[in-house]
C-alpha positions as CSV (number, residue, x, y, z in Angstrom):
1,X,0.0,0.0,0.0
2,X,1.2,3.5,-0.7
3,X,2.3,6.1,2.3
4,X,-0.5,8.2,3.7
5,X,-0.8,11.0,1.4
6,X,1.2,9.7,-1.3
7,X,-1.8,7.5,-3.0
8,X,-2.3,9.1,-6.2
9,X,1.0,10.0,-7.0
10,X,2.1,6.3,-6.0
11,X,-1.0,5.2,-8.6
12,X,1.1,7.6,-11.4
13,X,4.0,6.4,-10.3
14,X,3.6,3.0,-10.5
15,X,1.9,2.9,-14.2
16,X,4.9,5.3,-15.4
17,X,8.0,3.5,-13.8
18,X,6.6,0.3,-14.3
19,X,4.0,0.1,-16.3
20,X,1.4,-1.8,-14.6
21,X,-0.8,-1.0,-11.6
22,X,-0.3,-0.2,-7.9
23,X,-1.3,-3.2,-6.4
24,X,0.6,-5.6,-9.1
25,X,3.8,-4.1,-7.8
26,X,6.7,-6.3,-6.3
27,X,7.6,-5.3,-2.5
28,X,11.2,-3.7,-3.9
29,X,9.0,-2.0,-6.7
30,X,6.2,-0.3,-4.0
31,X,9.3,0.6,-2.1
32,X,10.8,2.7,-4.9
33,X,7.5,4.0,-5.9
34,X,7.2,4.9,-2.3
35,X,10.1,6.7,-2.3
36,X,10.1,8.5,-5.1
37,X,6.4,10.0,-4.3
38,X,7.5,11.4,-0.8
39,X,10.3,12.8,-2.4
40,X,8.2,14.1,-5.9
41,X,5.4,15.2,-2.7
42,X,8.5,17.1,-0.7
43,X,9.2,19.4,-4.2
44,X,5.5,20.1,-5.1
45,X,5.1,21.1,-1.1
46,X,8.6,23.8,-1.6
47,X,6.8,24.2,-5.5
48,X,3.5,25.6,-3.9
49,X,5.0,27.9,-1.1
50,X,6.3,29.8,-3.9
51,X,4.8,33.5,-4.7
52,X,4.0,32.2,-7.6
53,X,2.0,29.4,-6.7
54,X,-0.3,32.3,-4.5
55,X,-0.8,33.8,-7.8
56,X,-1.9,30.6,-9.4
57,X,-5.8,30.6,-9.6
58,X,-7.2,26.8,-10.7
59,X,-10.7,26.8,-11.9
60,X,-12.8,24.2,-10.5
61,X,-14.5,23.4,-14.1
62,X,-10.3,22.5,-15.0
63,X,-10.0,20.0,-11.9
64,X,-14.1,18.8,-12.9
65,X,-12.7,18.1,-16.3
66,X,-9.8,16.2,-15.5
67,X,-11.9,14.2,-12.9
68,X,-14.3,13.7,-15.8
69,X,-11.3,12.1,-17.6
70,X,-10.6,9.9,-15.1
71,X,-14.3,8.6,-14.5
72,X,-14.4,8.0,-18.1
73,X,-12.5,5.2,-17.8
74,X,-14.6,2.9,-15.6
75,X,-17.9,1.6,-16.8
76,X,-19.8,2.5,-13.4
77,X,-19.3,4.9,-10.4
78,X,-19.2,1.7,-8.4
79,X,-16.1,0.4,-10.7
80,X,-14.3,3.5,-10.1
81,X,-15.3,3.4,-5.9
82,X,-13.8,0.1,-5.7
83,X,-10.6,0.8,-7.6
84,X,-10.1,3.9,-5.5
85,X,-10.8,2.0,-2.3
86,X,-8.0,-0.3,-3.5
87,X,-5.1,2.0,-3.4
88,X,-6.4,4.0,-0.4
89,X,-8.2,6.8,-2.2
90,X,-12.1,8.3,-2.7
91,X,-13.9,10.6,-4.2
92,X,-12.9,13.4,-2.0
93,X,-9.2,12.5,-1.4
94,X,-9.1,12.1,-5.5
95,X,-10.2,15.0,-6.1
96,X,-7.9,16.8,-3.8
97,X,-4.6,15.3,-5.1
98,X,-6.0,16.2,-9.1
99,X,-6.5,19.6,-7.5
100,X,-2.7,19.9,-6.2
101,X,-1.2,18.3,-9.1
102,X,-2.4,20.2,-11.3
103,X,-1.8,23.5,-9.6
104,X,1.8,22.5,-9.2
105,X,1.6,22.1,-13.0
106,X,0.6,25.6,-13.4
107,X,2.9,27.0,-11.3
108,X,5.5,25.4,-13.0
109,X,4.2,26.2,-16.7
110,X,3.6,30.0,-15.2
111,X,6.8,30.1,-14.1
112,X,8.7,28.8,-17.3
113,X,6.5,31.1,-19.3
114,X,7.6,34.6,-16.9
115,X,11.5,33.1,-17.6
116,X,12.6,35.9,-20.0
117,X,15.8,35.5,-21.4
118,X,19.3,36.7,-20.8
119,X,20.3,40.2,-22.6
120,X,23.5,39.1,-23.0
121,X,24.2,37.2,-26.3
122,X,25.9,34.3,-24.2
123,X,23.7,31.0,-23.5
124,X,22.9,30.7,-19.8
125,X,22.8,27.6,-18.4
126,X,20.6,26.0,-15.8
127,X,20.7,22.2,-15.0
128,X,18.7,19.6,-12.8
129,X,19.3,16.3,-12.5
130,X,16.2,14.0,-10.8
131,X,16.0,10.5,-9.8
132,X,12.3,10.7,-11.0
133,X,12.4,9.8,-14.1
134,X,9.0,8.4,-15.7
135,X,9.7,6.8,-19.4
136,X,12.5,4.6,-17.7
137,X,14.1,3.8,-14.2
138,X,17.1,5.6,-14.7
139,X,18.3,8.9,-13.7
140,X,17.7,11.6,-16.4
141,X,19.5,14.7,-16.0
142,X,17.7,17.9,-17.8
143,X,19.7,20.4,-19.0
144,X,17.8,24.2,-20.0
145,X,19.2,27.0,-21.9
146,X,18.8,30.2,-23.7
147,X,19.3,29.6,-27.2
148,X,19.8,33.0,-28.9
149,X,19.8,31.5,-32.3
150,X,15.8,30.6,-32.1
151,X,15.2,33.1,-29.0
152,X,14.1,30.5,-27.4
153,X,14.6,28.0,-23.9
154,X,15.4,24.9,-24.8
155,X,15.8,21.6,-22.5
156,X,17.6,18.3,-23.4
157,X,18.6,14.9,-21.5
158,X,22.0,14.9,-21.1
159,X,24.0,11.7,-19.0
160,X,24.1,12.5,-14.9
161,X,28.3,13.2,-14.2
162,X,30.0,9.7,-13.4
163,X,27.9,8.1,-16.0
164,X,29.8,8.3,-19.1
């Protein structure tokens, strides 16, 4: 079972590092997935005491449409109750995670859009390097930088030091 307060993102988690569902998971598989979402929890809570997150205004038609999404995928209300209740979640405890991770989302798409870039014609540089990383588990490390040649921010993987 995921950690208290760590259920949805331990549901993502588990379909994106290993591509099948919570509860199919191996003990050393729920304890990375574990891990990794009270670590990915820790950043959104530093992500949302941000200035910018107070400016951040979520519509509750935006967090009703992505709950729509969700219930799409069950047959019945019942089906998706009982798939909830599985992982440790309901209705109300769903719809307060979808609510958070999506506001961390537009915090972090309002913030990349207020970036303006450098007046300098030299590239500035910013890198981060995360253990999270969803397509594979491996670490990815992201590098982002002006490019002055498309005036534009670009990001690309690039290998974490030590790892050739």
């Amino acid at each position: 079972m995921p950690e208290p307060g760590n259920a949805y993102l331990a549901v993502k988690l588990a379909a994106q590092l290993f591509g099948k569902p919570l509860e199919s998971l191996e003990p050393d598989e729920l304890r990375r997935v574990n891990r990794v979402a009270t670590r990915q929890r820790e950043i959104e809570g530093l992500i949302l005491a941000t200035p910018e997150a107070a400016a951040v205004m979520l519509p509750e038609a935006s967090i009703d449409a992505h709950l729509k999404e969700i219930r799409d995928r069950y047959d019945s209300d019942d089906e998706q109750l009982a798939d909830l209740e599985t992982v440790g979640l309901d209705a109300r405890s769903l719809r307060h995670a979808v609510a958070r991770d999506m506001l961390v989302e537009a915090v972090l798409e309002r913030s990349r859009r207020m970036r303006r870039p450098s007046a300098t014609p030299t590239s500035r540089f910013s890198g981060t390097c995360t253990g999270i990383a969803f397509a594979a588990p491996k670490r990815v490390c992201y590098a982002t930088f002006w490019s002055p040649s498309t005036s534009n921010w670009r990001t690309t993987s690039v290998s974490p030091p030590g790892t050739g």
